[in-house]
N, C-alpha and C positions, 0 to 999 in steps of 0.2 A: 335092644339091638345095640351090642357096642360100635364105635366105628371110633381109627385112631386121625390123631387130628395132630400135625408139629411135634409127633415124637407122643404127646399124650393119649390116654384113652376116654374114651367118652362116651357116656350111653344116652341112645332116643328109645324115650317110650314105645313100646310095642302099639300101643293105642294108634299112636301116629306115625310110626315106620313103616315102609313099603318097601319095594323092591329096590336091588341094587342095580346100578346102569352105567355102562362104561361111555361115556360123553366122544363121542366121534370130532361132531362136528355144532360148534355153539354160531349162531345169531346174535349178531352184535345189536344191544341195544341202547341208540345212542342217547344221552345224558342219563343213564341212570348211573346211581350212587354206586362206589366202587364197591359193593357188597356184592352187587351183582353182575355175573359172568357174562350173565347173556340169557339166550332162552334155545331150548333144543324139541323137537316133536316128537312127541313121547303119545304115540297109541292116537298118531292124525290132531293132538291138541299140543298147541305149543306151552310150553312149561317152563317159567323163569327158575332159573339154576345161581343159587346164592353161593359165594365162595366162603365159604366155613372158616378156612385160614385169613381172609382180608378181615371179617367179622372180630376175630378173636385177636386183629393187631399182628398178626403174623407175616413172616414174607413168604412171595408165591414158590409157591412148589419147586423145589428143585429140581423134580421129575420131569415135570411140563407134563404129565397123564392128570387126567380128573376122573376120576370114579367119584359116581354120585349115589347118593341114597335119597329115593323119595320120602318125603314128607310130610305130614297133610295138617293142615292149618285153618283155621273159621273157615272149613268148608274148599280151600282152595288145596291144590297139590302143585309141593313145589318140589323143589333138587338141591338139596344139600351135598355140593363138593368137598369129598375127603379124602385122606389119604391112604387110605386102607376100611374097609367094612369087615367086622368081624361076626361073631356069633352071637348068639341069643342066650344073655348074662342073667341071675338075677343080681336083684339091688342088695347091699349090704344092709340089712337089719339090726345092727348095731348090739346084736346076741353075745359078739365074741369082738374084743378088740383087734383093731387093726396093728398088723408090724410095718412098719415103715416101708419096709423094700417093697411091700404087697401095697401099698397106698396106690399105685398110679391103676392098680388093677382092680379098684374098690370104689371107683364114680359112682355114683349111687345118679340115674337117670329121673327128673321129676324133683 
């Protein structure tokens, strides 16, 4: 599943990607580490939602939307906030070389 992150693109594993969810309204949870947004209830369970862009050293969204894509992790499901979800890529197998301009479209996920 690619998903673009600051202008980049990025792929999560299908293994462990799930649905995409448009973030209404976030739960502030207080002293956690700026990674995370908060937590939102997602199917009656609440769900901490990481912000993908603070992770990665980025500044926050100029948008102020978060679209999130689930996650799943030793067994827990989280929310990865990004800034666009795209389509289901595969990985570059490294068959044919990359051109440069195609590099930002060739994240190889894993």
């Amino acid at each position: 599943m690619t998903c673009r992150i600051g202008g980049l693109l990025y792929g999560v594993p299908l293994e462990v990607a799930g649905d995409m969810v448009v973030l209404s309204s976030l739960t502030v949870i207080p002293f956690a580490p700026s990674v995370v947004c908060g937590a939102v209830n997602l199917n009656g369970r609440m769900t901490t939602v990481i912000d993908a862009r603070s992770a990665l050293g980025l500044p926050p969204s100029p948008s102020g939307s978060i679209i999130g894509l689930t996650v799943e992790h030793g067994g827990h499901v989280y929310v990865l906030s990004v800034d666009e979800v795209g389509d289901i890529a595969g990985a570059h197998d490294g068959s044919a070389p990359i051109h440069p301009l195609n590099l930002g479209a060739m994240v190889a996920a894993g």
